[in-house]
C-alpha positions in Angstrom: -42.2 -15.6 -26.9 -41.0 -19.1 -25.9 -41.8 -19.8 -21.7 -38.2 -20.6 -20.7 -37.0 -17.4 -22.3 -39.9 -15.7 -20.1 -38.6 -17.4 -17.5 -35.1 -15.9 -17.7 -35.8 -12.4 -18.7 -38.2 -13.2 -15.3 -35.3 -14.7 -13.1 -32.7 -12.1 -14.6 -35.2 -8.9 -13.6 -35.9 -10.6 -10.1 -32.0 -10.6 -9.7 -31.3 -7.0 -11.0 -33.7 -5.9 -8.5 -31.9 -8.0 -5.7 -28.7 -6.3 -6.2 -30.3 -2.9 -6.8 -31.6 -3.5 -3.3 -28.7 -4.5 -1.7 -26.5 -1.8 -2.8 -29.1 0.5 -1.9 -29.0 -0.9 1.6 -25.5 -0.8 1.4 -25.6 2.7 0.5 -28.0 3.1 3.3 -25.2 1.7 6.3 -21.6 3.2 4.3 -22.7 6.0 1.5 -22.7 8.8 4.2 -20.2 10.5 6.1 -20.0 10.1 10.2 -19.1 13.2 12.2 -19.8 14.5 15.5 -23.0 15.0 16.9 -23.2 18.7 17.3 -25.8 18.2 20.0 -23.0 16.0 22.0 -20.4 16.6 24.3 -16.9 15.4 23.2 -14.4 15.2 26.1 -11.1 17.2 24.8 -7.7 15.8 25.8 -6.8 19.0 27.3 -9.3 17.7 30.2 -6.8 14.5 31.2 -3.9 16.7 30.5 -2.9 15.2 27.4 -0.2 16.1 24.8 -1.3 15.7 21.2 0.5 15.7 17.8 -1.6 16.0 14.5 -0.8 13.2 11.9 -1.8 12.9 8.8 -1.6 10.1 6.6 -2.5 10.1 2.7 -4.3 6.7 1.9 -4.9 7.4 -2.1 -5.9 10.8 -2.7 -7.7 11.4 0.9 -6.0 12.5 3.9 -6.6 10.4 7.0 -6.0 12.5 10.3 -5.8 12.3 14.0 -2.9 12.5 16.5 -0.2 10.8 18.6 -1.1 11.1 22.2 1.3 11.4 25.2 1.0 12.1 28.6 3.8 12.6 31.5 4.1 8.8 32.1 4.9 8.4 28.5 8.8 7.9 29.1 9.8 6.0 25.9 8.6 4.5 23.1 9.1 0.8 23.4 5.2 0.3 22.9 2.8 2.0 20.1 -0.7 1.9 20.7 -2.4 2.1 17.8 -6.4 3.2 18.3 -8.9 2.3 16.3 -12.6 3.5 16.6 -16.1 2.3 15.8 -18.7 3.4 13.6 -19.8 6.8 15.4 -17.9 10.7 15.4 -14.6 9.4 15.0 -11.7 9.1 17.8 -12.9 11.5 20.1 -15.2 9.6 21.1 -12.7 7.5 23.0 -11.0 10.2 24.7 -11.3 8.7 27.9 -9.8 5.1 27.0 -7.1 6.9 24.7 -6.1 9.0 28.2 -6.1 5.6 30.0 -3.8 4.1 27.8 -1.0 7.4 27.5 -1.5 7.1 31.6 -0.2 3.7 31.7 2.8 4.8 29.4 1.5 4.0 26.1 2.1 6.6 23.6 -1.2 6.7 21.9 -1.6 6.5 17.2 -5.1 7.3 16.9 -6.5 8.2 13.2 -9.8 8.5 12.0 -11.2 6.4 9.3 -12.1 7.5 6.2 -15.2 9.7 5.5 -15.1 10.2 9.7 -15.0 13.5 11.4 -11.5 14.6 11.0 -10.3 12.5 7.8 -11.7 13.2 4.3 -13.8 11.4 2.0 -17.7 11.7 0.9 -18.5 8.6 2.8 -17.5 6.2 4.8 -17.3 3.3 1.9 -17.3 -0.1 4.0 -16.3 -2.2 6.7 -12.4 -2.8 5.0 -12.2 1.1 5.2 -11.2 0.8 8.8 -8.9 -2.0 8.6 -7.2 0.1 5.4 -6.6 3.0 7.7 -5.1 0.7 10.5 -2.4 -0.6 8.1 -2.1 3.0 7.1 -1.2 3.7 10.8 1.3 0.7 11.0 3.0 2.2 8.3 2.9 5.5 9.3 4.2 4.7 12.4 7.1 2.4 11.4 8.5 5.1 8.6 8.5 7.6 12.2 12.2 6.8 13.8 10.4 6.9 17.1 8.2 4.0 16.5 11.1 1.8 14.4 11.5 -0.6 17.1 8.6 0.0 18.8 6.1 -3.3 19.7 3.4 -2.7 17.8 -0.3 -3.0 19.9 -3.6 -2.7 17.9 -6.7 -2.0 20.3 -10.0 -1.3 18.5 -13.8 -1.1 19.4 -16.9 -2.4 17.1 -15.9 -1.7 13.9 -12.4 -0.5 14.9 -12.3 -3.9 17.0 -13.3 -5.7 13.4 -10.4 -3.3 11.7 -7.9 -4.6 14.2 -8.0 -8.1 14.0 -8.4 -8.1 10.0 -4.9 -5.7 9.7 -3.1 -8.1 12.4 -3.3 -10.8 9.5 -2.0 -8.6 7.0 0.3 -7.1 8.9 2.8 -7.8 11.4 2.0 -6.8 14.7 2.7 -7.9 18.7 -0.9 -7.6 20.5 -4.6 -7.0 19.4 -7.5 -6.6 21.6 -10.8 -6.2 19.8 -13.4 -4.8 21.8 -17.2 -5.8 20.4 -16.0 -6.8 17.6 -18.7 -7.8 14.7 -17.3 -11.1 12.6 -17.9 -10.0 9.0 -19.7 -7.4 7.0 -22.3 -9.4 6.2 -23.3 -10.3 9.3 -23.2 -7.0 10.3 -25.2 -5.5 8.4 -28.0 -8.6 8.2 -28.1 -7.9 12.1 -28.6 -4.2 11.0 -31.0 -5.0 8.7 -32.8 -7.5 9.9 -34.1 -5.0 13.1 -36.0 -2.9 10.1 -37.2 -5.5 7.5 -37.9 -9.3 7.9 -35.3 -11.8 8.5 -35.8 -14.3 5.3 -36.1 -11.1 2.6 -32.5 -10.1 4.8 -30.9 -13.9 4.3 -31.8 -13.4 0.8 -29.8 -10.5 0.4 -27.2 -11.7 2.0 -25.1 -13.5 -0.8 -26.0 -9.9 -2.6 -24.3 -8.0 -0.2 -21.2 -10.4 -0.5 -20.9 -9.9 -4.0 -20.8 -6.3 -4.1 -18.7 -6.3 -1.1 -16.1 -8.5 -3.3 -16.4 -6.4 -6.5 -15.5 -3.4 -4.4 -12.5 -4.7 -2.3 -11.7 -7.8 -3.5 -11.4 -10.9 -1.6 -10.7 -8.5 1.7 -14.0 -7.4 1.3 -15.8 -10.3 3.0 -12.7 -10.8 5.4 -13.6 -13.2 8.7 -12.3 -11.5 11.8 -12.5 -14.7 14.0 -10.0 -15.9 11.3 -7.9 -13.4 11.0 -7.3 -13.6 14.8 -6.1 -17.0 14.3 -4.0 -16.3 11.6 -2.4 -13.3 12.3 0.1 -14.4 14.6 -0.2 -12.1 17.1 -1.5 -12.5 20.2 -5.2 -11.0 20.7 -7.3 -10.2 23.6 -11.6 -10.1 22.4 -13.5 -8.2 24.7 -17.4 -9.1 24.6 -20.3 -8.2 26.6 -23.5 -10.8 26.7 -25.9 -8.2 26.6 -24.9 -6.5 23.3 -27.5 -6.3 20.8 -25.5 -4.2 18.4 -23.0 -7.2 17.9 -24.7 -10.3 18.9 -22.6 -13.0 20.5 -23.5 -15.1 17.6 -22.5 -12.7 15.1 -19.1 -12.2 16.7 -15.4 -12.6 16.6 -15.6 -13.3 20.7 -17.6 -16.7 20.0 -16.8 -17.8 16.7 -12.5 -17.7 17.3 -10.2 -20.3 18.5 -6.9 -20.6 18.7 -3.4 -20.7 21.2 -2.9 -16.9 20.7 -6.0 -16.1 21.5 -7.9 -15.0 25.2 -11.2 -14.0 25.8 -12.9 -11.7 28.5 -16.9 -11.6 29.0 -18.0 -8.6 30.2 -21.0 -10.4 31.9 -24.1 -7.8 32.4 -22.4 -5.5 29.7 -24.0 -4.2 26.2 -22.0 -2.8 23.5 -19.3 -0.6 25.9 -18.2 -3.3 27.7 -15.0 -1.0 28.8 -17.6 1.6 30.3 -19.3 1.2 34.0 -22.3 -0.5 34.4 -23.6 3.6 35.2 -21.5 4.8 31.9 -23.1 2.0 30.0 -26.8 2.8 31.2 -26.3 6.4 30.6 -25.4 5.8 26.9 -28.2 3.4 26.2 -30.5 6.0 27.6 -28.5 8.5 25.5 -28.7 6.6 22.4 -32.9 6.0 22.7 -33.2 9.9 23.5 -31.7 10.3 20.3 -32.6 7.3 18.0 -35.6 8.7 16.1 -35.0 12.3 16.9 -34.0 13.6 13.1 -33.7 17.2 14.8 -33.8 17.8 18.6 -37.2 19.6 19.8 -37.0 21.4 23.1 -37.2 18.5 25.4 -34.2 16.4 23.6 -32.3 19.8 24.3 -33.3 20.3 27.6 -32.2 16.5 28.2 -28.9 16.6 26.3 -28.3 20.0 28.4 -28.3 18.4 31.6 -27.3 14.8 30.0 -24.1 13.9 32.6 -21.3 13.4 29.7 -18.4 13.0 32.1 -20.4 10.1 33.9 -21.4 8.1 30.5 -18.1 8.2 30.1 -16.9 6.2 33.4 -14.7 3.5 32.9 -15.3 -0.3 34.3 -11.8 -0.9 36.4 -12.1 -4.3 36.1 -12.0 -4.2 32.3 -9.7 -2.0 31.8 -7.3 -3.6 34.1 -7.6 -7.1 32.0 -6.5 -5.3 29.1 -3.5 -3.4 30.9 -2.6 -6.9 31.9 -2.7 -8.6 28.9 -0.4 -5.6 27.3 2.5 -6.3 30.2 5.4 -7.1 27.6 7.4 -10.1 29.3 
């Protein structure tokens, strides 16, 4: 056999196994579903008095559910909120922030991505999952005669702060705020990555990941969030805090967008729930290392998550939440 055809089959091999490995590691962060912790407390609307309406919302052949949310000083429907969550058990893990919002007299559209606690689907698929049930929301909610004329207000954390800005270019909408919000997929998950296996054999993989994201979704499945900010036309609030090691500043929409319509709030001394108090957000790192390599509870995780405060992790930072409120005052 000839050396350069050696050196082919050689180079075509080498890249099989490259994009064997990505889509393995990419089956690794999206090919399962996310639901609840059933070791973790949830905080039900019924504690902040909230009225809630279940939606559902076919995007292809799944069902994508979750509810509109009202409280008493919901008086009208001028504004939509439309929530979007992160990568985690779904919506109700923002039951405190969705309760904040219906108490300032926002009517609350919160559904849950696909493959996530209450929606269907095997798995959670990618990254453009969220921002396809966003738009699926935006539609939903301008085909409901109560939401016609409604401004339209997308507010998202992590992955649902990603899924925010990347539907605000594709579809018309008044305000955004993203909330931790990661830049691409591939940055994502080479952050993810790169804390398990080295950081070249992760830059290698990159352009892997890329690819398959394309063949899967198309151009949209590579979509920049910092530029859809820009582009969108609306007028977005990011939301970062410098101590997040989940989304890096440099692998974020807060430090790689520009633009006229665009503000930005540093949550200084914050991690990765810049909305939460600086207790909240200690509790839930301590929370999250209790349970990062513990596969199944023994006696002493229980014991912990027991008398684990849930109603403390889930304390909000006034200060934050105020700048949002502001930024949402309709001139």
């Amino acid at each position: 056999m000839q050396p350069w055809l050696i050196a082919i089959i050689c180079i075509a091999a080498l890249i099989a196994l490259l994009f064997a490995l990505a889509a393995f590691t990419l089956k690794v962060a999206f090919g399962s579903r996310c639901d609840k912790d059933p070791n973790l407390y949830y905080r039900l609307p019924e504690e902040f008095s909230l009225k809630f309406e279940p939606v559902k919302v076919m995007q292809g052949k799944l069902a994508l559910n979750g509810f509109i949310y009202t409280s008493d000083n919901v008086d009208n429907f001028d504004n939509l909120v439309i929530f979007c969550h992160g990568l985690g058990a779904g919506h109700i893990a923002y039951t405190t922030e969705i309760a904040y919002f219906c108490n300032q007299g926002y009517p609350v559209l919160a559904l849950d991505i696909r493959g996530c606690n209450f929606s269907e689907g095997k798995n959670i698929g990618g990254m453009y999952e969220g921002v396809r049930c966003v738009k699926a929301a935006i539609d939903f909610a301008r085909a409901d005669s109560r939401f016609k004329s409604s401004k339209i207000i997308l507010i998202g954390h992590s992955w649902g702060g990603y899924s925010v800005l990347c539907a605000s270019a594709e579809k018309k909408v008044d305000k955004v705020v993203a909330i931790s919000a990661p830049l691409t997929p591939v940055k994502t998950i080479y952050n993810g990555a790169a804390k398990i296996i080295s950081k070249p054999f992760v830059l290698v993989l990159s352009p892997f990941w890329y690819i398959l994201n394309f063949f899967k979704f198309g151009v949209k499945g590579n979509l920049n969030a910092a530029a859809c900010a820009k582009n969108g036309g609306a007028e977005v609030l990011l939301i970062h805090g410098d101590k997040d090691n989940i989304v890096p500043l440099k692998f974020s929409a807060y430090a790689n967008a520009s633009g006229k319509n665009i503000t930005k709030y540093m949550a200084t001394g914050k991690s990765h729930n810049p909305y939460a108090s600086m207790r909240a957000q200690q509790l839930l790192i301590e929370l999250n290392e209790k349970l990062a390599h513990a596969i199944k509870p023994d006696e002493q995780t229980k014991k912990y998550l027991k008398e684990f405060d849930f109603i403390a992790a889930t304390e909000q930072d006034s200060e934050v939440m105020q700048s949002i409120c502001n930024f949402l005052k309709f001139v």
